[in-house]
C-alpha positions as CSV (number, residue, x, y, z in Angstrom):
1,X,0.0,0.0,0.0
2,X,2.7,2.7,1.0
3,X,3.9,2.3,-3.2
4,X,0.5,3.9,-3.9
5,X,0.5,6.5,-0.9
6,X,1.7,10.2,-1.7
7,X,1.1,11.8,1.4
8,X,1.4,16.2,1.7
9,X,2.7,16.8,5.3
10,X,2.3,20.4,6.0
11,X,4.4,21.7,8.7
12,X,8.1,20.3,8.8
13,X,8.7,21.1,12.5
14,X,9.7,19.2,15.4
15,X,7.2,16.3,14.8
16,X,6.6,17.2,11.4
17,X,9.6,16.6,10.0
18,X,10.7,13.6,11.6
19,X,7.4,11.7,10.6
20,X,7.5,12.7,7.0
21,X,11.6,11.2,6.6
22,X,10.4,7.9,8.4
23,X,7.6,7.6,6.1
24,X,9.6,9.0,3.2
25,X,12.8,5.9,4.1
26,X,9.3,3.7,4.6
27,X,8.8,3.8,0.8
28,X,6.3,6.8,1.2
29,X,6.6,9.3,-1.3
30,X,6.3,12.5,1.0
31,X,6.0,16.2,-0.1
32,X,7.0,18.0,2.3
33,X,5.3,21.9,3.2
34,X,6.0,24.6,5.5
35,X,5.7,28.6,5.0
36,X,9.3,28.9,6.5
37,X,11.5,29.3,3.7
38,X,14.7,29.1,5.2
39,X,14.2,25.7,6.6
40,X,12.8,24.4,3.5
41,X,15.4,25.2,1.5
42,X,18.1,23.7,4.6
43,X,15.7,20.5,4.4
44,X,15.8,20.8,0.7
45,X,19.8,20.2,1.1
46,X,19.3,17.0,3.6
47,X,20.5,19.5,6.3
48,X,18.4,19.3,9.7
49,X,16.8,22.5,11.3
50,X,16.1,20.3,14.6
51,X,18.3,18.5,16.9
52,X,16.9,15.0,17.3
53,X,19.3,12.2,16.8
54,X,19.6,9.9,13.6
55,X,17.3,12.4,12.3
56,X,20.2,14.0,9.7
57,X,21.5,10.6,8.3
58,X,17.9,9.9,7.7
59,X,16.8,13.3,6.3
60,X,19.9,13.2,3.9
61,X,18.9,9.4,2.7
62,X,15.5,10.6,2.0
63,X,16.2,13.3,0.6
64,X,18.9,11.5,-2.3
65,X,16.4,8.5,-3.1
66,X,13.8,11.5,-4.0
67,X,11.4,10.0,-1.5
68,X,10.9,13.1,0.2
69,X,10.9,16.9,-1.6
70,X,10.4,20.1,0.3
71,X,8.6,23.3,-0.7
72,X,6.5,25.9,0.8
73,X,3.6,25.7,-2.1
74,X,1.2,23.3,-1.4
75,X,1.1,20.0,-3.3
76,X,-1.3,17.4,-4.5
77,X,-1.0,13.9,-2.7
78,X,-3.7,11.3,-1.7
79,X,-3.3,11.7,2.3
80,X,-2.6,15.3,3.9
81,X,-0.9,15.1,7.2
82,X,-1.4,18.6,9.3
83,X,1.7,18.9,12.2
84,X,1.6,23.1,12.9
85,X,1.7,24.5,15.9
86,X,-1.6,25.1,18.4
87,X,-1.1,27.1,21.1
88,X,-3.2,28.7,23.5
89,X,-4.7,32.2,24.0
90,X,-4.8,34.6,26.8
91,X,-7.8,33.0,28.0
92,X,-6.6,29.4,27.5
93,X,-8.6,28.5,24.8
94,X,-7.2,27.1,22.1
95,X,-5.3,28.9,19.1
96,X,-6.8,27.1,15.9
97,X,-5.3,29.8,13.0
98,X,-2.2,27.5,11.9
99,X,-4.9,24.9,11.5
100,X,-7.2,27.2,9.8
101,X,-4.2,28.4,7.3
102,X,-3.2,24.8,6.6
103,X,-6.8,23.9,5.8
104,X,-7.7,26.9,3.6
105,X,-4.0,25.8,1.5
106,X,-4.8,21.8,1.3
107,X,-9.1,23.1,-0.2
108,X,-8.1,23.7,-3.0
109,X,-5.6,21.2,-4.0
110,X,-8.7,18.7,-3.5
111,X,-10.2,16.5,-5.9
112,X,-12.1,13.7,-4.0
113,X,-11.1,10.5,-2.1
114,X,-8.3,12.0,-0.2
115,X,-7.7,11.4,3.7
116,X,-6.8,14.4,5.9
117,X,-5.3,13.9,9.0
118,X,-5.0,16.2,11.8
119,X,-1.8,15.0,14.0
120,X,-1.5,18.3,15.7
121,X,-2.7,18.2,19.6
122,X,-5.8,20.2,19.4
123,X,-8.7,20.7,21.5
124,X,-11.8,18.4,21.3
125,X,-13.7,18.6,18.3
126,X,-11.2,20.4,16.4
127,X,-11.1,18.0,13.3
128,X,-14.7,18.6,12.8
129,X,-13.8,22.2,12.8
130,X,-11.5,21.7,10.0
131,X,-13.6,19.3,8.1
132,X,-16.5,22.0,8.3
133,X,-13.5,24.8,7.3
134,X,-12.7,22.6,4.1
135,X,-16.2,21.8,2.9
136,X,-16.8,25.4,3.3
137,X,-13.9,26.3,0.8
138,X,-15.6,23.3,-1.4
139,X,-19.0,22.8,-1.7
140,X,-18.6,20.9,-4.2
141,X,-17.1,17.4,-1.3
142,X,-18.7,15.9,1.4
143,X,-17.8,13.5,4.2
144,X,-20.2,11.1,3.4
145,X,-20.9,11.0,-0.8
146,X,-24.8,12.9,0.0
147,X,-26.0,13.9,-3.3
148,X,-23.0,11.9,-4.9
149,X,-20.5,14.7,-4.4
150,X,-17.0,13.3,-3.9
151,X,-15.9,12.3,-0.5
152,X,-13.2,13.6,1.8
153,X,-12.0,11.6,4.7
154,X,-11.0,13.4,8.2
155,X,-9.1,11.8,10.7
156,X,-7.3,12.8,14.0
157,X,-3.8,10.7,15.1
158,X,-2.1,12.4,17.4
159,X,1.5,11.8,18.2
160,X,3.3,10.6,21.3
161,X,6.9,10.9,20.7
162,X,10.0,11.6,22.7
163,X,11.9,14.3,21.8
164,X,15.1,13.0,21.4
165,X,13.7,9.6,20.9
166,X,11.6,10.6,18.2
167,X,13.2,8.3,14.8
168,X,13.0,4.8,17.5
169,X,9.3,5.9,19.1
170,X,8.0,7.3,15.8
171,X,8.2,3.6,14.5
172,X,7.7,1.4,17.7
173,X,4.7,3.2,19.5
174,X,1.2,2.4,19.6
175,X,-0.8,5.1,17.5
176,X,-4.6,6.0,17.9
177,X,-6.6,6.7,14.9
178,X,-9.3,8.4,15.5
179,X,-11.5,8.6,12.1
180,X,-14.4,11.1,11.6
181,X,-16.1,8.0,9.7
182,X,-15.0,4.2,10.1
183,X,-13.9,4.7,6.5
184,X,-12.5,7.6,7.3
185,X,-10.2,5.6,10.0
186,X,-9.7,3.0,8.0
187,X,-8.2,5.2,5.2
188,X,-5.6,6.7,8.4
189,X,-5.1,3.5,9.5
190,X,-3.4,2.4,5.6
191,X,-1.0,6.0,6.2
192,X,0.5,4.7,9.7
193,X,1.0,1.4,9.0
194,X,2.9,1.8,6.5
195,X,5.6,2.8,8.8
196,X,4.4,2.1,12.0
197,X,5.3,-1.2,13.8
198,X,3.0,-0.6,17.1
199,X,-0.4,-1.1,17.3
200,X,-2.7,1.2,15.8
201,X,-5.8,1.5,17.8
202,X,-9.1,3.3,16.0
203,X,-11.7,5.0,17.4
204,X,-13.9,8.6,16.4
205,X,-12.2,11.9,16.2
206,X,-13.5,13.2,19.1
207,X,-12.1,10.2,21.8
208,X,-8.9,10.3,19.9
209,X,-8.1,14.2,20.7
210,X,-9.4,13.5,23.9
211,X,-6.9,11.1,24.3
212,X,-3.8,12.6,23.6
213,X,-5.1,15.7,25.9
214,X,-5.5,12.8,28.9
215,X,-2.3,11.4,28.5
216,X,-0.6,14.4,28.7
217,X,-2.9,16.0,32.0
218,X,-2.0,13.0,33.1
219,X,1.9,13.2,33.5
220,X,0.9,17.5,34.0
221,X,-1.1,15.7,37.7
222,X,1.8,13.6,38.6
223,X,4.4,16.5,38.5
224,X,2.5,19.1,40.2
225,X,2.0,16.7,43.4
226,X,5.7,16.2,42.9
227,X,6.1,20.2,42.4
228,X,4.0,20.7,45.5
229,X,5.9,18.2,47.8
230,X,9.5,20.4,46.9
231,X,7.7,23.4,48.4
232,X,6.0,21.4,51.3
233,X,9.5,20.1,51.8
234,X,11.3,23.5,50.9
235,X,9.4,24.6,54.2
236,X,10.0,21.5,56.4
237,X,14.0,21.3,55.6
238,X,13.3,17.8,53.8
239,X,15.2,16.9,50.8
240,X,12.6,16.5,48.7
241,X,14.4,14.1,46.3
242,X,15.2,11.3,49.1
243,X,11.5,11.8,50.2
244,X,10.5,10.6,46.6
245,X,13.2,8.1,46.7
246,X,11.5,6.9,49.9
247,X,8.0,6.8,48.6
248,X,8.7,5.0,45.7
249,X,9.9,1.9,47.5
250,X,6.2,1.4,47.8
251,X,5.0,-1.2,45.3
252,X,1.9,0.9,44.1
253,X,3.5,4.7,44.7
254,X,5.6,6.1,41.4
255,X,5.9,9.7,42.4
256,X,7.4,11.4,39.5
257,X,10.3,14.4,40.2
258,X,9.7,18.0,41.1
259,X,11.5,20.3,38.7
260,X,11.4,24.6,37.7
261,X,8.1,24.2,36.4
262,X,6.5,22.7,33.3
263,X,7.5,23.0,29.6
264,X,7.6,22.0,26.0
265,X,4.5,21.9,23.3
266,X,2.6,19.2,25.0
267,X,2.1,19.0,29.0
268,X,2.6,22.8,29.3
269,X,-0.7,23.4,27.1
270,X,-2.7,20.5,26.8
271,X,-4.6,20.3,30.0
272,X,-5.8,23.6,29.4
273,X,-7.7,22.7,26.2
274,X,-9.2,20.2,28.4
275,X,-10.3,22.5,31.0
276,X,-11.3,25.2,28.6
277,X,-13.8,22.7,26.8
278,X,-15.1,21.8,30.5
279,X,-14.5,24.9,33.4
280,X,-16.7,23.2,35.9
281,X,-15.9,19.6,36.1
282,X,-12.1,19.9,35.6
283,X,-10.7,21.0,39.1
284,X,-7.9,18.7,39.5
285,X,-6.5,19.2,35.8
286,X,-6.5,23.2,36.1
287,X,-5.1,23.1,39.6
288,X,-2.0,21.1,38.5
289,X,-1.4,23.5,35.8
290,X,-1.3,26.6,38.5
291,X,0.6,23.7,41.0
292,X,3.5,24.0,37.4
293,X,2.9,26.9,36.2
294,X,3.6,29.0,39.8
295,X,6.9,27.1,40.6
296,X,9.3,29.2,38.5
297,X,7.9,32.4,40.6
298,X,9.2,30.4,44.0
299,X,12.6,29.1,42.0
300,X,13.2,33.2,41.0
301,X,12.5,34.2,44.8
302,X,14.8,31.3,45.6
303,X,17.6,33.4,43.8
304,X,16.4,36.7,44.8
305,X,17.2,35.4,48.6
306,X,20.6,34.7,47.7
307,X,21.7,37.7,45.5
308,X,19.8,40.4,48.1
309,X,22.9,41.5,50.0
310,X,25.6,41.3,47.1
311,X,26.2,44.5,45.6
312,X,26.4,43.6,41.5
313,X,25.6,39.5,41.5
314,X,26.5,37.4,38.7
315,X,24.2,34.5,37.9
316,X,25.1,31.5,36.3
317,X,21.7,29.9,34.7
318,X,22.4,26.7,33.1
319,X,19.9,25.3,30.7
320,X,17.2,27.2,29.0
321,X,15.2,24.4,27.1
322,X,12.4,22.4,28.2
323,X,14.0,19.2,28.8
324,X,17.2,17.2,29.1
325,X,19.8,17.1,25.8
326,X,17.3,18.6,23.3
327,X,17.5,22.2,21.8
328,X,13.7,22.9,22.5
329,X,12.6,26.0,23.6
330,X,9.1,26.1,23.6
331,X,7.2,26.7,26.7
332,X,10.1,26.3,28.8
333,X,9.8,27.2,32.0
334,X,14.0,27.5,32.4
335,X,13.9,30.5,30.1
336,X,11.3,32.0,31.2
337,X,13.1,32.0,34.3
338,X,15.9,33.3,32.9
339,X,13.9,35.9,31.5
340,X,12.0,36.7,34.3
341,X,14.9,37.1,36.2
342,X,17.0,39.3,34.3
343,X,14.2,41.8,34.4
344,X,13.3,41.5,38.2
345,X,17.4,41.6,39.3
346,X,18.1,44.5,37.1
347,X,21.5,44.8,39.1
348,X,22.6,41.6,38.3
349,X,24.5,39.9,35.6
350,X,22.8,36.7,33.8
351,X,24.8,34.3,32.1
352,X,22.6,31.7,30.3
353,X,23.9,28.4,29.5
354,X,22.6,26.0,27.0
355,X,25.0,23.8,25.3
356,X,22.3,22.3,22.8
357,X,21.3,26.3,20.7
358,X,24.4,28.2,19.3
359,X,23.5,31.9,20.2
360,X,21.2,33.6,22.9
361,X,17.2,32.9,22.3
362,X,15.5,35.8,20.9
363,X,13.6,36.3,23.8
364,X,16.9,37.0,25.7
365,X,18.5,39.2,22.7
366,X,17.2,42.7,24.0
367,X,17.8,42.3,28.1
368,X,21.1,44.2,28.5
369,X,22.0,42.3,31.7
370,X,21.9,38.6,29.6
371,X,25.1,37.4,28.3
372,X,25.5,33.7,26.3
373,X,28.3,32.4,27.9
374,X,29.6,28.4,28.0
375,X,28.5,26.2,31.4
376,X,32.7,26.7,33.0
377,X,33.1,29.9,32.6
378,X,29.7,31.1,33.6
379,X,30.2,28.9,37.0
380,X,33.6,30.4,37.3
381,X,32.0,34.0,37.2
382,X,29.1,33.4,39.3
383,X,28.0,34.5,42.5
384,X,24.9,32.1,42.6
385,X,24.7,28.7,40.1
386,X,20.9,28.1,39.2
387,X,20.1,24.8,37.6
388,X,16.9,24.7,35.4
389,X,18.4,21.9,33.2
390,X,19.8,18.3,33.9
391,X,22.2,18.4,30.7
392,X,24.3,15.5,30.7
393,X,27.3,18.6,30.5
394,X,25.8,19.5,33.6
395,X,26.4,15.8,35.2
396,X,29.7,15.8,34.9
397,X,30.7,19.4,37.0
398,X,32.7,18.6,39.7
399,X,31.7,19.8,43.2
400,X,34.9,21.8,43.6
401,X,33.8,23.8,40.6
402,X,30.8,25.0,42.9
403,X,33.1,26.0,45.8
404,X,32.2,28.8,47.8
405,X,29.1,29.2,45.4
406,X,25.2,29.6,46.2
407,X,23.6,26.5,44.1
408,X,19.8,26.6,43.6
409,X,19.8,23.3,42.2
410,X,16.0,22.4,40.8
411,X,16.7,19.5,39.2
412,X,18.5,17.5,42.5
413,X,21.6,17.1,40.5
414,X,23.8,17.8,43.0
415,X,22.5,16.4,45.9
């Protein structure tokens, strides 16, 4: 079946991209589509715009066997695969336009019998809202042949990779594939497996998106009762880290590990597009998100403490994206920390630290007190060493490097 599939993925981004070079070295022929020009044309050359390993030997072997092309004008293809961003408004609802834009491109490129799948994590009912977009733009299709127009299939499969673990999980994970018809999910179903190995589990649209927002609130839960022991234990003089340790040697208790806060594209914004489609009954799921989203205020007064009585303080903050060894910034709580606390210790000097970007985030660019500087010689030059990021650089600092420093170490690195 994959000989016959030419599948459009639109959006070449940090799930995009890997997904379309697996299917592409899976004997998929893949078109590849996103508005940023730059990275098309680096993706164009088999050069990687991510960091994600084997993803480069991959992209580059896709690339040369013509399995995958990039471009940023929408092709023709018999699936459409949509992987853009969704984030969330100032109210927490959720921010649909990139879906919108991709739908509005893929309308008119339509000519019947295609399957168009929404992988992006979205609130509830979303893929009926693009469906509805679509047959908006044409009339002339349906989603179920009334008055023998042509059909168009809708589907929702979310993804549940790893960053950094993406090329392994991509093929060995289950997948759900939620359909807006059975055929519709049939139809999905013939896309993923023609690459995916796990089990592929269908169900309707709206369970699937509901899904991928419950696994996700899930893990959000977890954290915050780990976030809110640190500060229990903060206030007792507990180590909150052997208290886990502790716990955990109970057969049925897996307490996961506190941390700055809560970041990347998924945990940091999915619950609220559960609680936004349901205020009321969804007390537990928004209180873990304040739980996550209010430690890095208590990590910043952490350092405020300890740079109060020094004249012009230097702080070391090492790591500024959302998780270990990756060069993903979004939603991270680390440098919005960073941010936040150049602003609010005007008097100090920030050195921020991340080993896996090559030049200070955008967001830092403008703060006159933020240098870029390399994890030795920022701990060399500080007066307080904050850790927002367990780096395996980080690992390997020796405890006489942090001699006669003030550590605010949020990850328990350094215990």
């Amino acid at each position: 079946m994959s000989n016959s599939l030419e599948v459009v993925f639109v959006g070449l981004g940090y799930i995009g991209l890997p997904t379309a070079v697996v299917m592409a070295n899976h004997g998929v022929r893949v078109h590849g589509v996103d508005v940023n020009a730059s990275a098309v044309e680096r993706i164009q050359r088999g050069e990687v715009t991510i960091v994600e390993p084997g993803l480069e030997e991959q992209l580059k072997k896709a690339v040369d066997s013509g399995q995958l092309t990039a471009s940023t004008e929408m092709q023709q293809g018999n699936a459409f695969v949509i992987a853009v961003p969704t984030p969330f408004k100032d109210d927490y609802e959720g921010d649909l336009s990139y879906i919108m834009s991709a739908a509005e491109s893929i309308a008119p490129q339509l000519r019947g019998d295609e399957v168009v799948i929404l992988e992006s994590t979205s609130p509830p009912k979303t893929t009926q809202k693009l469906a509805d977009r679509i047959l908006e733009l044409r009339p002339d299709l349906s989603v179920d042949g009334a008055d023998d127009k042509p059909v168009i299939h809708f589907a929702y499969c979310p993804e549940r990779i790893l960053p950094g673990k993406a090329m392994e999980e991509l093929i060995s994970n289950d997948r759900i594939i939620g359909g807006r018809t059975p055929e519709a999910a049939r139809r999905a179903t013939e896309v993923y497996a023609s690459f995916c190995e796990g089990e592929l589990l269908a169900t309707d649209d709206v369970t699937a998106e509901m899904a991928k927002l419950t696994e996700n609130s899930f893990r959000d839960v977890n954290i915050a009762f780990a976030n809110e022991l640190s500060l229990i234990s903060d206030k007792l003089g507990i180590d909150v880290w052997e208290l886990i340790e502790l716990a955990n040697h109970h057969p049925r208790v897996n307490i996961l590990q506190p941390g700055p806060g809560v970041g990347g594209h998924c945990i940091a914004v999915d619950p609220w597009f559960i609680v936004s489609s349901d205020r009321e009954n969804s007390k537990i799921i928004r209180t873990a998100r304040e739980v996550n989203d209010g430690k890095p205020k208590w990590v910043i007064n952490k350092v405020d403490e300890a740079v109060k009585i020094i004249d012009s303080p230097v702080i070391a903050a090492l790591g500024l994206a959302f998780k270990p060894n990756i060069d993903d910034l979004r939603e991270s709580p680390a440098l919005n920390i960073t941010k936040d606390l150049a602003g609010h210790v005007e008097h100090a000097t920030v050195l921020a630290v991340e080993p896996n970007v090559s030049e200070l985030p955008k967001a830092l660019q403008n703060m006159s007190n933020v240098e870029f500087a390399e994890y030795a010689d920022a701990i060399e030059r500080a007066d307080v060493v904050l850790l927002l990021v367990d780096h395996d650089e980080f690992k390997t600092i020796p405890a006489a490097a942090l001699k006669g420093k003030t550590v605010v170490d949020t990850k328990g690195l350094w215990r």
